[in-house]
Backbone bond lengths (Angstrom), bond angles and torsions (degrees), N, CA, C in turn:
res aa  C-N    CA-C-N  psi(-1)  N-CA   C-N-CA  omega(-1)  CA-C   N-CA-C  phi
1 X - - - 1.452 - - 1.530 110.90 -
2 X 0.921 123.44 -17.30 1.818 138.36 -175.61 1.745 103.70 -79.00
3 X 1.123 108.88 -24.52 1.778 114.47 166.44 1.835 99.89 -66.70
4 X 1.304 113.75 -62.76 1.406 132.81 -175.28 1.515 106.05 -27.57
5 X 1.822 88.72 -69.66 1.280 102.48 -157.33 2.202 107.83 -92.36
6 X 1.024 96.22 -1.53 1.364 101.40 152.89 1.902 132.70 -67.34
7 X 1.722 84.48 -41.13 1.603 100.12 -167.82 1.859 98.19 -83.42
8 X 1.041 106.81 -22.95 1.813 104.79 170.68 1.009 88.88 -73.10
9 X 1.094 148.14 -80.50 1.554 148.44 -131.58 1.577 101.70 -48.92
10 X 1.560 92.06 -64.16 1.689 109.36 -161.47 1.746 102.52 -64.78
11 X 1.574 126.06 -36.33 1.097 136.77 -172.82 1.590 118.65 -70.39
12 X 1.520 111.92 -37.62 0.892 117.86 175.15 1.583 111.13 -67.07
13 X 1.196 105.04 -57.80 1.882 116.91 -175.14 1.489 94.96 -57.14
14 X 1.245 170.25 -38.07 0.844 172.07 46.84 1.871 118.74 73.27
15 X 1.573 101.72 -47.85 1.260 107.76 153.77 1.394 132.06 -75.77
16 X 1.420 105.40 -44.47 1.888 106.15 168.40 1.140 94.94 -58.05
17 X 1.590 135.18 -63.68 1.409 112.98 -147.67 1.550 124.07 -60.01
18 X 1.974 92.86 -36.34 1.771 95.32 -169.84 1.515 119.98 -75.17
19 X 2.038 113.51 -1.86 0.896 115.22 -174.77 1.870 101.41 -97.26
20 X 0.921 106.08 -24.24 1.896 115.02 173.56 1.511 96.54 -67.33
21 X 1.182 128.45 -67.33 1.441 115.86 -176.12 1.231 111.52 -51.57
22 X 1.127 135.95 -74.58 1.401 116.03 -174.66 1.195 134.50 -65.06
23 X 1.671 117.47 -4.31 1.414 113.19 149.77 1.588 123.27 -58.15
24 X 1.389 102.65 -43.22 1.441 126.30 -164.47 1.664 109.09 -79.55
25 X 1.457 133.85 -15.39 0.990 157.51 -146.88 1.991 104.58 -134.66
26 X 1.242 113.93 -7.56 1.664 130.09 -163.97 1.925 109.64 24.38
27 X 1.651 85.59 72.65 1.579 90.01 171.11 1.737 110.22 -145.89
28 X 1.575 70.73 56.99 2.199 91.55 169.34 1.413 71.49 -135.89
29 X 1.413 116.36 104.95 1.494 115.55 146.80 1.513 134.39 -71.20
30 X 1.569 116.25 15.96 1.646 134.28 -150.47 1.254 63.91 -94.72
31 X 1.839 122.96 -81.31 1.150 119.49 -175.73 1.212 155.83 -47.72
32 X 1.587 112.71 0.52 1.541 115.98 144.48 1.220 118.11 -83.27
33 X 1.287 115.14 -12.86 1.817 121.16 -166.74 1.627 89.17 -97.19
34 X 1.001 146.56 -9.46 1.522 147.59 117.42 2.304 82.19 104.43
35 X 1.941 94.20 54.27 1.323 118.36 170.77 1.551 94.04 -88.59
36 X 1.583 88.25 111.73 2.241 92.38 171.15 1.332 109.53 -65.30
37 X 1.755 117.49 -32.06 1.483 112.07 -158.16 1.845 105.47 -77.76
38 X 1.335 109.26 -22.53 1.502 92.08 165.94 1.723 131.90 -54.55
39 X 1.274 115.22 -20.19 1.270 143.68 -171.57 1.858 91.16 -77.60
40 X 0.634 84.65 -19.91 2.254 92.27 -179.97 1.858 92.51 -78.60
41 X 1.807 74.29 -59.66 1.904 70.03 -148.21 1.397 111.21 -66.40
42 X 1.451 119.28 -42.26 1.622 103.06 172.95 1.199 121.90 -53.49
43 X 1.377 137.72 -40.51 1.471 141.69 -178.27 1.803 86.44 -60.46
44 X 1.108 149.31 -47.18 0.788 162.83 -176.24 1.750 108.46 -50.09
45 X 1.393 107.06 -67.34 1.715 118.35 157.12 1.439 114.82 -44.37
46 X 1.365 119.91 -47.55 1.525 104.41 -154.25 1.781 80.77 -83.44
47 X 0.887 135.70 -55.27 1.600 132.03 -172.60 1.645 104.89 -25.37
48 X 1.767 97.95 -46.19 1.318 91.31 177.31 1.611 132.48 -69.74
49 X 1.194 107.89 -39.07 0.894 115.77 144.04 1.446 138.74 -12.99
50 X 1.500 112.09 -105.05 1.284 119.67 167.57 2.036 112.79 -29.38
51 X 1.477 87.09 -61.91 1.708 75.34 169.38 1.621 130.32 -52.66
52 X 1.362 109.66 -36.89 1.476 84.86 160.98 1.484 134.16 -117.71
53 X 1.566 97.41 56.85 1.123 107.05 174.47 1.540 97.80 -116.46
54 X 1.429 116.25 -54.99 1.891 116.15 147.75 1.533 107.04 -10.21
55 X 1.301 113.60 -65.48 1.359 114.18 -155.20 1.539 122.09 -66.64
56 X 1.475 90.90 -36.52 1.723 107.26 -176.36 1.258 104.41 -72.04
57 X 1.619 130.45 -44.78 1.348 131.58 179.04 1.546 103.14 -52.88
58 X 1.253 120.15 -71.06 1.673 122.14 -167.71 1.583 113.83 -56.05
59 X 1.390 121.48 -9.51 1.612 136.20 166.41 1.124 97.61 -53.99
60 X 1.797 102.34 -60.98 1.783 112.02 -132.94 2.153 74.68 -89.18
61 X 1.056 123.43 -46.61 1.372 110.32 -168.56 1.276 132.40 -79.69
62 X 1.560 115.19 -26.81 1.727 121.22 -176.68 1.789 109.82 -95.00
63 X 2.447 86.19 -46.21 1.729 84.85 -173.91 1.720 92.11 114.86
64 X 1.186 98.74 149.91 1.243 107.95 -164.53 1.888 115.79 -86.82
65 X 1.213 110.15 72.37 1.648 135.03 -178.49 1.614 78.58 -70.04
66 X 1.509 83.32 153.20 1.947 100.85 -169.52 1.740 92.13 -66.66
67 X 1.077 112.51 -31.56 1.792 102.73 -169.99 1.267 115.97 -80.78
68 X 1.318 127.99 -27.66 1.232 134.05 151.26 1.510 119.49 -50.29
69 X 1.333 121.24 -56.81 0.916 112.29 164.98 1.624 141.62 -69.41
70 X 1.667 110.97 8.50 1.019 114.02 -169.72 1.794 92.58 -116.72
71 X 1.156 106.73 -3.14 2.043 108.90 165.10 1.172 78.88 -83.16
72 X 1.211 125.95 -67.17 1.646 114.39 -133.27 1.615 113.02 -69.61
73 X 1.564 100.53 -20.00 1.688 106.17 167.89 1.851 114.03 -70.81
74 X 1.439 102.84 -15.72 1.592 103.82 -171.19 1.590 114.19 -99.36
75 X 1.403 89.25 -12.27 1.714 103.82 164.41 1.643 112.93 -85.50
76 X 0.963 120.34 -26.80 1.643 138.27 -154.77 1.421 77.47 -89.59
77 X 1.371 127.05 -62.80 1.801 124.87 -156.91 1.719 108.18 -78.38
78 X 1.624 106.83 -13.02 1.397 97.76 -177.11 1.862 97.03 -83.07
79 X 1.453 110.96 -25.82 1.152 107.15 168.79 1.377 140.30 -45.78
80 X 1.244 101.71 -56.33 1.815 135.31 154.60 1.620 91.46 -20.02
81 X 1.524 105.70 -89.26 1.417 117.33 -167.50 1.974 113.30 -45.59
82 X 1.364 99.08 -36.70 1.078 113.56 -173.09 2.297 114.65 -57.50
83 X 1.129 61.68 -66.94 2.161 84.95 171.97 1.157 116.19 -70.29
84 X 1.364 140.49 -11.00 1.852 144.71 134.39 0.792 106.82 -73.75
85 X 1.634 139.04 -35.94 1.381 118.06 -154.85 2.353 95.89 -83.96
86 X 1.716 109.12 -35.51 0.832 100.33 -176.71 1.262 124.59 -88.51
87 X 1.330 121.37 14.14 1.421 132.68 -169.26 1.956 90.65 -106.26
88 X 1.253 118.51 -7.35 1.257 107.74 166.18 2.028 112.82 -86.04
89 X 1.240 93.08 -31.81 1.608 101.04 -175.72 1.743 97.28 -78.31
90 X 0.977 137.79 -18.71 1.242 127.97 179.10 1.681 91.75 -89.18
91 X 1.136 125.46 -61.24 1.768 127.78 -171.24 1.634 98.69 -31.04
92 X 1.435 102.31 -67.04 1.746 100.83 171.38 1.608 119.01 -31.48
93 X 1.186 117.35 -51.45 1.419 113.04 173.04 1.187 125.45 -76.56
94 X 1.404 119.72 5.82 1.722 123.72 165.06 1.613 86.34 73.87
95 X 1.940 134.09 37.09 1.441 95.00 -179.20 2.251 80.43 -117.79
96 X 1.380 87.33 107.67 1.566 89.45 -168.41 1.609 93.58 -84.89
97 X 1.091 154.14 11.38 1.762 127.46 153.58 1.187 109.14 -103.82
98 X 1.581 122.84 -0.04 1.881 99.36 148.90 1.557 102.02 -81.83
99 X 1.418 122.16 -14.62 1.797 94.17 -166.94 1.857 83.36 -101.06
100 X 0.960 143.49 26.94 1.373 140.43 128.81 1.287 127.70 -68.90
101 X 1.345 115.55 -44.88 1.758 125.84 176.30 1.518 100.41 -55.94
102 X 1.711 92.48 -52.58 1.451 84.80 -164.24 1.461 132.02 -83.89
103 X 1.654 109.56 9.55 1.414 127.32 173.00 1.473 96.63 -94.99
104 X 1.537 132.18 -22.42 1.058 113.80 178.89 1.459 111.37 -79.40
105 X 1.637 117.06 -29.80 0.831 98.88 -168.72 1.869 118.44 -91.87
106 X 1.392 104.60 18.70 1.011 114.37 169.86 1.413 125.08 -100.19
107 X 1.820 114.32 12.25 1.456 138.27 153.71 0.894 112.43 -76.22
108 X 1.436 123.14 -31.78 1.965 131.98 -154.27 1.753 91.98 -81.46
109 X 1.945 104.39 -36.16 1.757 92.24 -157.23 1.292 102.46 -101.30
110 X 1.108 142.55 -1.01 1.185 155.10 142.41 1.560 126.92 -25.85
111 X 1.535 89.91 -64.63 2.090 127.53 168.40 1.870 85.91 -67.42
112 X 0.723 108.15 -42.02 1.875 94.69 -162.63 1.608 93.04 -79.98
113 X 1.169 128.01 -49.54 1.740 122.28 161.57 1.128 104.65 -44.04
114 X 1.163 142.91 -81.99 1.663 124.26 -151.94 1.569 100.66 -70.64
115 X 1.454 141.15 -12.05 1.548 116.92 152.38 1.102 143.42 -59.34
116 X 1.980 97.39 -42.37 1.122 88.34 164.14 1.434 125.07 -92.29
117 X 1.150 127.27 6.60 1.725 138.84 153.39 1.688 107.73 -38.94
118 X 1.660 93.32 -70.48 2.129 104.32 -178.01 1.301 114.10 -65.11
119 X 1.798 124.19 -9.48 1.359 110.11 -175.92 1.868 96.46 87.92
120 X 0.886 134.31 13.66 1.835 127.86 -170.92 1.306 107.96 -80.49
């Protein structure tokens, strides 16, 4: 379960941060093009985020109680959706080793679903 709750941890922090830098850095171009619906999806990211950063902490600190593990599977699957859905917006930009990272890293949460699926 320390794979699981490692890969939230690190995945989540990983999402706040890469979404702060490029706010902070002006490389969401939605937001000069003054696109409201980006304003969804990042609030949308950091949620994810935080949730699996919640999740990974209460792994590594309580232990994997069925309810814990049943956030941390709903954080893990928003991930899923998350890392296809953005590996299509990168494909559009022809930048194929983020939509590699992010197909790989959509092997890692997959493997972390069926552990915590079997109880492993």
């Amino acid at each position: 379960m320390a794979f699981v709750a490692w890969l939230a941890l690190i995945s989540g922090v990983g999402i706040v941060g890469l979404w702060t830098m490029l706010i902070a850095t002006g490389q969401v171009p939605e937001i000069e093009e003054r696109d409201r619906a980006i304003w969804f999806h990042i609030t949308a990211e950091y949620l994810l985020g935080f949730a699996l950063i919640s999740s990974g902490l209460l792994l590594l600190l309580i232990g994997a109680d069925v309810s814990i593990r049943v956030f941390a599977g709903a954080a893990l699957g928003g991930t899923a959706y998350s890392t296809i859905n953005s590996s299509g917006y990168y494909a559009r930009k022809d930048q194929w080793v983020a939509v590699g990272a992010f197909g790989a890293l959509t092997v890692f949460v997959v493997v972390a679903l069926a552990i915590l699926i079997l109880g492993g």
